[in-house]
C-alpha positions, 0 to 999 in steps of 0.5 A: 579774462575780464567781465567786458570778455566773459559777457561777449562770449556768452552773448556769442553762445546765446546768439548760436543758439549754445545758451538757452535765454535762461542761461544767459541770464544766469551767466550773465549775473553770475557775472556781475556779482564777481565785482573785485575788479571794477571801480568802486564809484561804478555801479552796477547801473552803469556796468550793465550800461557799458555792457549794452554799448558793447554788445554788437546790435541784432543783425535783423535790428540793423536791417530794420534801422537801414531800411527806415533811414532809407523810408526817411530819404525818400520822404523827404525826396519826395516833399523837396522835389515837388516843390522845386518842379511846382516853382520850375514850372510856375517860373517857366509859365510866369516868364516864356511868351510874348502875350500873357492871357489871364485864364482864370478870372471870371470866377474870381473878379466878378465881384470887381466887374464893373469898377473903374480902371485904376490909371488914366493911361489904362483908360485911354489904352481900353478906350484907343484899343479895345473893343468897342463895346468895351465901356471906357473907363469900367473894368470889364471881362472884355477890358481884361482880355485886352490889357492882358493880350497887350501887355507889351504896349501898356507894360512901357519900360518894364523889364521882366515878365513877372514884373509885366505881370505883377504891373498888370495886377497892380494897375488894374487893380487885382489882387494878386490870388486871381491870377492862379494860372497864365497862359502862354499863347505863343509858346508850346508850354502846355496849358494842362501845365496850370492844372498842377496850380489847381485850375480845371481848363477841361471842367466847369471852371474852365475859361472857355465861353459857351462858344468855344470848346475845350480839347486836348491837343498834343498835350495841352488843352485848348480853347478853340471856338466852336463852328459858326464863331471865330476868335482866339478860343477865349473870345469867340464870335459869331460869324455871321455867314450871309453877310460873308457870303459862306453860305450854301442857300438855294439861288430862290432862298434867303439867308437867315443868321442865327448863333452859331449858324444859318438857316435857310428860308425859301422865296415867296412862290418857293417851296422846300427846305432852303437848300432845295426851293422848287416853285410853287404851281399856284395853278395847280394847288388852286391857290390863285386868285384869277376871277371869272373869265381868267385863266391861271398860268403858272410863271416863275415866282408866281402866276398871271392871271390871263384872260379866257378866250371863248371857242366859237367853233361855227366861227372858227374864232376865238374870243376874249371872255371879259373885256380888256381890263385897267391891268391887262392894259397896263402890260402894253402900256408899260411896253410902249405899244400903247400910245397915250394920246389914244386913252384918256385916265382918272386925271382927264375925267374922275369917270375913266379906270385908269390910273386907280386901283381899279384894275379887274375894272373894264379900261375905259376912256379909249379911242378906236385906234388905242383899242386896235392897238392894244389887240395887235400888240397881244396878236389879236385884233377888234371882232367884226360887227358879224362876229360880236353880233355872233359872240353876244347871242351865246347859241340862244335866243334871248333878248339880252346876251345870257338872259331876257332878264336884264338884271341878270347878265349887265349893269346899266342905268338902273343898277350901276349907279352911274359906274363901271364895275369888276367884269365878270360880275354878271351871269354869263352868256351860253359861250361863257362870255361876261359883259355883253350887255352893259357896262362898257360899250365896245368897239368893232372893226368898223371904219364908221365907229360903231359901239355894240352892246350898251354900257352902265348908263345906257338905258335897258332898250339899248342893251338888246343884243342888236343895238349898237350906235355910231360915233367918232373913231377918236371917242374915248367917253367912259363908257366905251371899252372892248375885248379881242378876238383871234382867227381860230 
């Protein structure tokens, strides 16, 4: 048996455990000092060397050994395949679709906002194409937005869509570390594919504007625009619904746009909330303006001020509180129940009311037959001498209608200034009546013409409740006017 053997054997005695470590080393050297049978050039270095080579390896080291060789394989898997699914991926965005949609490009050319497109043929495409606030010929977050979203038209002869996008880069003028992320619009290849490119779409980097949200749809998020804007999701808009016509207002309010929105605004005479406008009752509230010797009535969108009327019970009669007015006149004007050969206005004679502003002023300037006409047309007509006469007293005994201090209840001669004023200035009578006395003169049925009750340049003798004087039924000086009354 040779050294190669006998070492074999006490390593097998060794390993079933027969020889102790120390034994083995003893054999084991007692081994190697028998040196009769090797070479004389081979030292004991290199026996033992051999020997090592030999010797078979620890079956828990070759466990060891495989499982690391193992480690190494999957490491190396593991770099290999990211890189080969990262160029799968980033090929398969780069060349699917028709329409290419920069992503993220704010952040990353803001700085190269406003510099000029690169080529004629870019400025005339932005110009013909685009937008119109987009600026001819400066390159905009807008003019991007449309080069990219039109790449087939600009693109010309252009063969692959990589090439289309490196064209694009080139003339516009973008370096190439902008573009970290297409989108494919008219594929189903995910835009959460560009977050494996470092790009946030869900995030504070995200390519949507304040007016679109980013969601997450079977698989990809989105840009979709928000309520009240429309547009692709990069690029949303207001819409503007009242001009559309998509809103839901009350019939009595108005349409406000605002951002995103609407808001409703109920009509003057309207209250509520814009979706419910009821009207308001100015009667009611006290919010009218109606003067003395009116009445309040509430009519939709807004009220009308009307004139009182007097109940005499003794008479059975009702009766105007005030004199006609320039604006109660005006209504049968406006019907054409009032002929206008029968009144005179502001144009004949500067003293006549009608046809200024005047309108709570007595109308004056009118003939008997237009007053007539003007009382019929309210269904009304021209109080008797018998009636007026009643009327003016006011269920007292005083000189003047109202009062025996002339001051008090008319204007004439003496305060007028040589003027007709507002009816129901004045102190009224006991029946609540204005105007008796003084500022018009006022005509009653009477074929002979006859005027009651003194007017504003008639001296204070003719203002005594029984004065009255006669004239033509065709008269229409400035200082005759009238009032109605009604069978009660």
């Amino acid at each position: 048996m040779d050294k190669y053997e006998q070492l074999e054997k006490i390593t097998k005695l060794k390993e079933q455990g027969i020889l102790s470590e120390e034994e083995f080393v003893r054999e084991k050297a007692n081994i190697l000092n028998e040196t009769d049978n090797l070479n004389e050039s081979e030292t004991s270095k290199e026996l033992l060397k051999k020997v090592v080579e030999k010797t078979p390896m620890d079956k828990k080291k070759l466990k060891f050994f495989i499982i690391g060789i193992i480690i190494l394989i999957l490491i190396s898997i593991g770099i290999i395949i990211p890189i080969i699914i990262s160029k799968k991926n980033k090929d398969k965005i780069m060349k699917a679709g028709k329409n290419i949609i920069y992503v993220s490009f704010y952040d990353e050319i803001k700085n190269d906002l406003g510099k000029p497109l690169s080529t004629p043929d870019m400025q005339e495409f932005v110009k013909n194409n685009c937008e119109k606030s987009i600026t001819d010929k400066i390159l905009t977050k807008e003019a991007i937005l449309c080069l990219f979203n039109n790449s087939e038209i600009i693109k010309k002869s252009i063969k692959s869509k990589q090439d289309e996008l490196f064209f694009i880069k080139n003339e516009s003028g973008l370096n190439e570390k902008y573009v970290d992320c297409i989108l494919l619009s008219e594929t189903t290849v995910a835009m959460n594919e560009c977050s494996k490119f470092g790009i946030k779409l869900c995030s504070s980097d995200s390519m949507c504007q304040n007016n679109s949200k980013c969601t997450d749809y079977d698989g990809q998020q989105i840009c979709t625009c928000k309520n009240g804007y429309t547009g692709n999701g990069i690029i949303c808009k207001d819409i503007d619904e009242c001009v559309s016509d998509t809103y839901t207002c009350d019939t009595n309010a108005s349409c406000k746009n605002i951002s995103g929105s609407y808001e409703c605004e109920c009509n003057n005479f309207y209250t509520g909330n814009g979706k419910t406008c009821i009207d308001i009752d100015e009667c009611v509230n006290n919010t009218h303006s109606c003067k003395n010797g009116f009445k309040c009535s509430n009519i939709e969108k807004g009220y009308k001020c009307i004139t009182e009327t007097a109940n005499i019970l003794d008479k059975k009669l009702l009766i105007d509180k005030i004199e006609v007015t320039v604006a109660q006149f005006e209504e049968c004007v406006n019907s054409k129940s009032c002929k206008r050969k029968n009144y005179h206005t502001k144009h004949e004679s500067q003293n006549c009311n009608y046809g200024t502003k005047n309108n709570d002023f007595p109308m004056n300037c009118i003939n008997y037959f237009g007053a007539k006409e003007y009382c019929e047309w309210k269904g009304m007509r021209l109080p008797t001498s018998e009636e007026w006469l009643f009327a003016a007293q006011g269920g007292t005994n005083n000189k003047y209608s109202g009062s025996d201090d002339i001051n008090e209840v008319a204007w004439y001669s003496s305060n007028s200034k040589n003027k007709t004023h507002e009816v129901a200035t004045k102190k009224a009578n006991g029946y609540g009546i204005y105007d008796m006395s003084g500022n018009v003169q006022e005509w009653v049925e009477n074929q002979s013409g006859v005027l009651y009750g003194g007017g504003f340049d008639s001296p204070v003798i003719m203002l005594e409740i029984t004065s009255n004087i006669k004239t033509s039924l065709s008269n229409w000086d400035s200082f005759i006017g009238f009032r109605c009354v009604k069978s009660n």
